[in-house]
TORBA-417388 format. One record per residue (C-alpha): residue number from 1; residue in one letter; x, y, z. Coordinates in Angstrom, 3 decimals. Example, Ala and Ser with C-alpha at 12.3 -4.5 7.8 and 13.67 -1.06 7.14 Angstrom:
BEGIN
 num residuo       px       py       pz
   1       A   12.300   -4.500    7.800
   2       S   13.670   -1.060    7.140
END
This chain:
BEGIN
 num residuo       px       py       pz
   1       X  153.552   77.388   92.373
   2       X  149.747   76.579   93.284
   3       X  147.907   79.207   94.900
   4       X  146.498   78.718   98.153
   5       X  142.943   77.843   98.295
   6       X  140.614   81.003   98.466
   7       X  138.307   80.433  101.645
   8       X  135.441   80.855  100.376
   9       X  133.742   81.453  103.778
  10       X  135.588   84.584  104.662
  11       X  133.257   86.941  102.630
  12       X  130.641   85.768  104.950
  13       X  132.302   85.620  107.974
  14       X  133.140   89.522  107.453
  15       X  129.874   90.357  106.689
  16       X  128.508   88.493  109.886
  17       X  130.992   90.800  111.676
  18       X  129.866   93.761  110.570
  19       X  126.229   93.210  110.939
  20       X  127.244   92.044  114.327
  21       X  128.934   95.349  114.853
  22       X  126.053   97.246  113.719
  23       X  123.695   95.702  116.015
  24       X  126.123   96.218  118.877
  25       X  126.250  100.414  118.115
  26       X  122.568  100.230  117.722
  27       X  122.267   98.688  121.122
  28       X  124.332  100.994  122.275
  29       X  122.736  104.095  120.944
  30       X  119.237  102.260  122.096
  31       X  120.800  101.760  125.687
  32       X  122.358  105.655  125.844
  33       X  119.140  107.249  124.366
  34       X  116.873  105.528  126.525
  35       X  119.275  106.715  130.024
  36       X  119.312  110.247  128.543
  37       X  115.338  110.269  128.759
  38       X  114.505  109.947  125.217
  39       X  110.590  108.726  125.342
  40       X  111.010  107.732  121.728
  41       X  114.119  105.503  122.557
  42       X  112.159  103.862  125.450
  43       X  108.963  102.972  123.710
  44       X  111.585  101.071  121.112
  45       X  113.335   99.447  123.626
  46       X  110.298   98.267  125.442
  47       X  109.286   96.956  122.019
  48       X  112.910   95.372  121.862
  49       X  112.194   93.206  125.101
  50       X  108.690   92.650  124.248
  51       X  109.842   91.304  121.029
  52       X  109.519   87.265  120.535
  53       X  111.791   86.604  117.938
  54       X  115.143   84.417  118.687
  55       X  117.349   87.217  117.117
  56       X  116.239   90.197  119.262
  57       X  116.716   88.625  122.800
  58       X  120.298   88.639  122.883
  59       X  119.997   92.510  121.989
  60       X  117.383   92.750  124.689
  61       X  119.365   91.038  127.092
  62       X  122.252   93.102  126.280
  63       X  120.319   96.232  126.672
  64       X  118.838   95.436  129.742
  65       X  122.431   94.817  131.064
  66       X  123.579   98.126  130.032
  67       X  120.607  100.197  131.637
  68       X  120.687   97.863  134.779
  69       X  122.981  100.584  136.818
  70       X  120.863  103.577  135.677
  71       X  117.310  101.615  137.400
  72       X  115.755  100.413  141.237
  73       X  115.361  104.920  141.872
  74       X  111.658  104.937  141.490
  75       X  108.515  104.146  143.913
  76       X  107.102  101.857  142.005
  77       X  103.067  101.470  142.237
  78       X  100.613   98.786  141.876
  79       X   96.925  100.094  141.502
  80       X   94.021   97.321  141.041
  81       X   90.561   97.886  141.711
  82       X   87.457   96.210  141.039
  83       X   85.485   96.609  137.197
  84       X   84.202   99.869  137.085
  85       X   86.211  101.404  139.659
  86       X   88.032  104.203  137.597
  87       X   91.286  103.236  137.239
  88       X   92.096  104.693  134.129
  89       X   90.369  108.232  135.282
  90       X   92.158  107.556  138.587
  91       X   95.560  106.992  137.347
  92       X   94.815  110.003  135.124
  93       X   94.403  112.430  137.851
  94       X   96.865  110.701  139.824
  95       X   99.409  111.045  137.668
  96       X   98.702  114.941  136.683
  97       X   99.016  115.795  140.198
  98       X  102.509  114.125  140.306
  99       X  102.967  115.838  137.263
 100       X  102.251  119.302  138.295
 101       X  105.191  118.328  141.276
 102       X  107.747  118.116  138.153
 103       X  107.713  114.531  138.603
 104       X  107.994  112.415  135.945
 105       X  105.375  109.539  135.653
 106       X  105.316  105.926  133.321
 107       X  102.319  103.877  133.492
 108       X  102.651  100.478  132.665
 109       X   99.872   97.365  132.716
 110       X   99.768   93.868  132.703
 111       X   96.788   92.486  131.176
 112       X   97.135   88.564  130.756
 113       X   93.617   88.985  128.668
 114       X   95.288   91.260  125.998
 115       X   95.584   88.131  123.511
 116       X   92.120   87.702  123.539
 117       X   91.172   91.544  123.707
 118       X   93.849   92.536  121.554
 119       X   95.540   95.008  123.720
 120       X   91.881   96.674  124.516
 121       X   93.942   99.258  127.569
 122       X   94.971  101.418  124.307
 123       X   91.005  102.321  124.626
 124       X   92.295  103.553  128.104
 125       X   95.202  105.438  126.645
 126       X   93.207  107.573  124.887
 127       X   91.099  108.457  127.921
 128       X   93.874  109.737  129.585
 129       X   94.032  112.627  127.038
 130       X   95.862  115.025  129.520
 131       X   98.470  112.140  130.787
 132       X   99.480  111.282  127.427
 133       X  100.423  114.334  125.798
 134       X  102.371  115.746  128.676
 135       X  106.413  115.901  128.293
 136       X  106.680  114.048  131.762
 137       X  104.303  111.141  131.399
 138       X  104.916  107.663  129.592
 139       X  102.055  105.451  128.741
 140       X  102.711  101.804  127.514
 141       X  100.231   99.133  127.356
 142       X  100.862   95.346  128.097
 143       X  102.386   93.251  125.424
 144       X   99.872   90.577  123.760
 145       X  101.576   87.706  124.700
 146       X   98.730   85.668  125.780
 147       X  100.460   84.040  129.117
 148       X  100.788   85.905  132.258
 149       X  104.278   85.195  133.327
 150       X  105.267   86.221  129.626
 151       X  103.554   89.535  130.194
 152       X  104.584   90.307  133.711
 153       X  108.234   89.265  133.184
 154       X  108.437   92.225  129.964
 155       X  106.340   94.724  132.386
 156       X  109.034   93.973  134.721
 157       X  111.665   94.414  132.511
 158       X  109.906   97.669  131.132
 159       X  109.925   98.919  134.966
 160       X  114.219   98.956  134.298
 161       X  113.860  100.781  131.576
 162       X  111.385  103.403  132.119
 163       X  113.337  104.053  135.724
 164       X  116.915  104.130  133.442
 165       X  114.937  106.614  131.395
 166       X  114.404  108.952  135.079
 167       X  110.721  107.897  135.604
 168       X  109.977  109.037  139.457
 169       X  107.223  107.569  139.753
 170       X  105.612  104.112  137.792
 171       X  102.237  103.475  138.008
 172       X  101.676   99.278  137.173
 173       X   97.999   99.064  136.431
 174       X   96.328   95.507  136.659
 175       X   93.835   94.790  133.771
 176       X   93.149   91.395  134.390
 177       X   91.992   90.099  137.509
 178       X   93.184   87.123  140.037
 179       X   96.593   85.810  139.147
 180       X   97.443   89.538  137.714
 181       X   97.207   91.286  140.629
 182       X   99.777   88.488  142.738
 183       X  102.172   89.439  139.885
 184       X  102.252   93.275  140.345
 185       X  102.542   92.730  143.716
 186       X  105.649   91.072  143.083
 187       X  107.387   93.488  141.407
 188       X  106.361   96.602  142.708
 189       X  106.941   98.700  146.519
 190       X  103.531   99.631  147.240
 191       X  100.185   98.237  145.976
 192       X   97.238  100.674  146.019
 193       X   93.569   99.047  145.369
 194       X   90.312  101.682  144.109
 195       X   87.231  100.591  145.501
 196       X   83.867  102.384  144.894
 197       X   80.627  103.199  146.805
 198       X   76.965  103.044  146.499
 199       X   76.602   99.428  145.494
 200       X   76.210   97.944  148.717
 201       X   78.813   94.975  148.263
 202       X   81.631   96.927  148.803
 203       X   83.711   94.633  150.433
 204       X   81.830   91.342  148.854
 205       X   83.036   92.658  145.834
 206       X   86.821   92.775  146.222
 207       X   88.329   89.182  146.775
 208       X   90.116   88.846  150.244
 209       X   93.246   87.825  148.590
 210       X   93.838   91.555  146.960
 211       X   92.399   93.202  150.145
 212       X   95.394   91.612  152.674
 213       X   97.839   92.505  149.648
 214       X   96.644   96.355  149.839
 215       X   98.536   98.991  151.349
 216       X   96.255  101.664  150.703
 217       X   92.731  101.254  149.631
 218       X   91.296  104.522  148.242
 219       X   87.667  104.661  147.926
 220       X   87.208  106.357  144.670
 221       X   84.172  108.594  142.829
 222       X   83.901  110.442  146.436
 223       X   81.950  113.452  145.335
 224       X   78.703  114.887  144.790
 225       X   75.709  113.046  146.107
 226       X   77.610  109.792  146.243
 227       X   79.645  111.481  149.263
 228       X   78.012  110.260  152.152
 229       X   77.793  106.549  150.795
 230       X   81.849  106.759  150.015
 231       X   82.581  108.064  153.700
 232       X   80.763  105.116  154.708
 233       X   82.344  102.596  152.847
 234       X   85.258  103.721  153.850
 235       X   84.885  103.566  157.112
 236       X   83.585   99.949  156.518
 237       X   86.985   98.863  154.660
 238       X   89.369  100.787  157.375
 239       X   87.637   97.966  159.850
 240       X   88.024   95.562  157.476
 241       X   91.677   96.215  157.114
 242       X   92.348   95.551  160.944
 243       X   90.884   92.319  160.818
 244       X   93.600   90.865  158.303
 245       X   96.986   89.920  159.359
 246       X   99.838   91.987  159.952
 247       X  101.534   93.141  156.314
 248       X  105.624   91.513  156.554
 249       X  106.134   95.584  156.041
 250       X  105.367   96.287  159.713
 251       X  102.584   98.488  157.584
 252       X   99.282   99.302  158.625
 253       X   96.918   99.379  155.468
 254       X   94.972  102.665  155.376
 255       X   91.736  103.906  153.716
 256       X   90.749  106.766  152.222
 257       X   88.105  109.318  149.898
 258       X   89.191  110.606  146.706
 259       X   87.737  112.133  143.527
 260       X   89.307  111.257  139.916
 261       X   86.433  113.557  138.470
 262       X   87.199  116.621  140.716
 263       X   91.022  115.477  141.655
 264       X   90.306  115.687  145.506
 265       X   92.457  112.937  147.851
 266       X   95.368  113.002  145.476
 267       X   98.007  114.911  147.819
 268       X   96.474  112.685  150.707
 269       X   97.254  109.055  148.861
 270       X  100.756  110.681  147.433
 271       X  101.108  111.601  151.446
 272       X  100.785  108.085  152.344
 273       X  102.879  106.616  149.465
 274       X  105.534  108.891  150.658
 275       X  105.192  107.819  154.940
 276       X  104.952  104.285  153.488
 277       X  108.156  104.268  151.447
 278       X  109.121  106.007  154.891
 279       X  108.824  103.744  156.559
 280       X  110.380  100.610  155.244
 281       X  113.222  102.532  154.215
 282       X  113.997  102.808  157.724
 283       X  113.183   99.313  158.663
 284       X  114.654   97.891  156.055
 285       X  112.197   96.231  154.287
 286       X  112.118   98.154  151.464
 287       X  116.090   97.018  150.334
 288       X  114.956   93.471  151.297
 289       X  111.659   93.211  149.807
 290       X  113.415   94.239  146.199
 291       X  116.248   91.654  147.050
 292       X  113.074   89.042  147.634
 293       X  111.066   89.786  144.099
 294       X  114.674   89.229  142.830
 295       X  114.867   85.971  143.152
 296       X  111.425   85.362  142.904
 297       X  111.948   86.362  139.547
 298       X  114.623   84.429  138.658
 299       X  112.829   81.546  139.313
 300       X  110.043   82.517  137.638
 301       X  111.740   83.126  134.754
 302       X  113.866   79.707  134.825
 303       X  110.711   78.101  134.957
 304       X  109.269   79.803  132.181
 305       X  112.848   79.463  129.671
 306       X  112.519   75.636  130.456
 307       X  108.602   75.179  129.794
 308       X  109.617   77.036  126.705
 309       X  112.389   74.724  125.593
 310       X  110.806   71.838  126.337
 311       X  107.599   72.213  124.807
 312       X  109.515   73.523  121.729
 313       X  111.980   70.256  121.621
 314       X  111.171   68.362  118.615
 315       X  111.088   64.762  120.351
 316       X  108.960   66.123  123.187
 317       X  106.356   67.168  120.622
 318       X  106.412   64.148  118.437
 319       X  105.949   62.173  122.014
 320       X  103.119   64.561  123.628
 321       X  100.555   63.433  121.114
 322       X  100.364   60.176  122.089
 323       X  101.051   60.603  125.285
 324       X   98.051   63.127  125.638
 325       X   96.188   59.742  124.178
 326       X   97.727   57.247  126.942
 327       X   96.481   59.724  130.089
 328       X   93.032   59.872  128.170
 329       X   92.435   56.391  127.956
 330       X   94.291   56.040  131.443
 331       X   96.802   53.562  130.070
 332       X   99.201   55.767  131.844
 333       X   98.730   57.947  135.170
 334       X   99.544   61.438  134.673
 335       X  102.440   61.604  136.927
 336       X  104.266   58.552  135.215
 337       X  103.525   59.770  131.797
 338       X  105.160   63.416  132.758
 339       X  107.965   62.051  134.106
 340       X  108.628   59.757  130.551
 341       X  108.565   63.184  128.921
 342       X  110.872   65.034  131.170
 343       X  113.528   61.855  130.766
 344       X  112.494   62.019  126.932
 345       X  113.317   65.840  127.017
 346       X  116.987   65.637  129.367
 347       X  118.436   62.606  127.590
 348       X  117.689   64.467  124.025
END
């Protein structure tokens, strides 16, 4: 009697479960490590999400599904300021004084330069000396990925994680400037902007566009002789504030003096973090602005999954060449030759 035919596929097949297996426990492990508060786990599984390789997104993706339930329990805060401000000194001393509270504190950037820089806010990390080696801080900097919606989609993710991991408190600094600071306003509750004194273009030197998204503008370097210039600037941006329109919050934008060198202002600007989160707790805007960056996000992120896959389709790329040519030498307009490459892309 013949033997049945051996299938010689089964070997692999087993071996593909297994290894499929394996990744799952290590996911797993990942995913429990990181909501038990393990800072080592969480700096891997930030690395996990950041990571750009096919075979790690479906492990991402399954991680971020299993922390999911464990996030959305911290205040989450934007900070931007203008070059030279102090941030890094600022969210230093910031972060120490939520610190000596008990709380526990992540800091987080997104810096759509980093490609070109090659992640240059580590030089920041290591300025924040006392931050970074305390047993309740977490310091990441932004992934290099080149394109801001790339960056601020992983800092977003990160945010899950860091908040599955019992962060209180995470700090989203801004490194680039513009479009940056429109995407950390869209994923965090409260967006704080440093401002300095004693250059006399205090308020020509912030763009209008990150002064109406401020909820708190804190006027930093207040001390010594540069004291009576910083009261005055302040004063300066307080009536500035009231001359921009009314915050969807219900929030009225506030000013204030504070000292990263000497640590002075920090219980006032945690004081106003807490009546802000306050306050649209109780009028609801908190729950609904979090619903809102939701879907802003999905969108966001639908838009960038398609540019992805269909600049990466094989037919698209063959056709953009010439294309690119056609537009040039305005054979084609640029609107007809897009939408030849969209059909191009959906009939493929």
């Amino acid at each position: 009697m013949a033997k049945a035919p051996q299938n010689i596929h089964s070997k692999e097949v087993i071996e593909k479960i297994k290894a499929s297996r394996a990744v799952r426990e290590t996911v797993d492990q990942l995913g429990k490590s990181v909501i038990q508060g393990d800072t080592n786990a969480l700096a891997r599984a930030i690395t996990l999400i950041e990571s750009s390789h096919e075979g790690d997104s479906k492990q991402a993706e399954e991680l971020l599904r299993m922390v999911l339930p464990f996030s959305g329990k911290s205040v989450r805060v934007g900070i931007s300021g203008v070059p030279g401000a102090g941030k890094s000194t600022f969210i230093e001393a910031f972060g120490m004084h939520l610190i000596r509270q008990g709380k526990k504190v992540a800091v987080l950037a997104v810096d759509p330069s980093s490609e070109a820089g090659k992640g240059s806010i580590l030089g920041d990390k290591t300025r924040m000396n006392s931050l970074a080696s305390s047993e309740l801080a977490f310091i990441r900097p932004s992934p290099s990925s080149g394109a801001l919606g790339g960056v601020a989609r992983k800092t977003r993710e990160a945010i899950f994680l860091c908040e599955a991991a019992g962060f209180e408190y995470i700090l989203v600094e801004t490194v680039g400037v513009g479009q940056s600071e429109t995407a950390v306003h869209s994923m965090v509750d409260f967006f704080l902007l440093i401002a300095i004194a004693g250059a006399g273009d205090e308020l020509q030197g912030i763009k209008r566009g990150i002064m109406e998204m401020a909820d708190l503008v804190v006027v930093n370097k207040s001390d010594g002789d540069n004291l009576p210039r910083a009261k005055a600037a302040r004063q300066d941006i307080q009536r500035a504030l009231h001359f921009f329109p009314e915050l969807p919050s219900g929030w009225i934008p506030e000013a204030v003096l504070a000292s990263s060198l000497e640590s002075s202002g920090m219980e006032e600007i945690q004081d106003v973090i807490s009546r802000f989160t306050q306050h649209v707790q109780t009028n609801g805007y908190f729950a609904e602005h979090r619903k809102e960056q939701s879907r802003w996000w999905l969108k966001e992120t639908i838009q960038h999954l398609l540019n992805e896959l269909f600049f990466n389709q094989e037919e698209v790329k063959d056709k953009l060449v010439l294309t690119e040519q056609q537009v040039i030498s305005q054979q084609v307009s640029v609107t007809e030759a897009a939408r030849q490459l969209i059909q191009l892309f959906r009939t493929k």
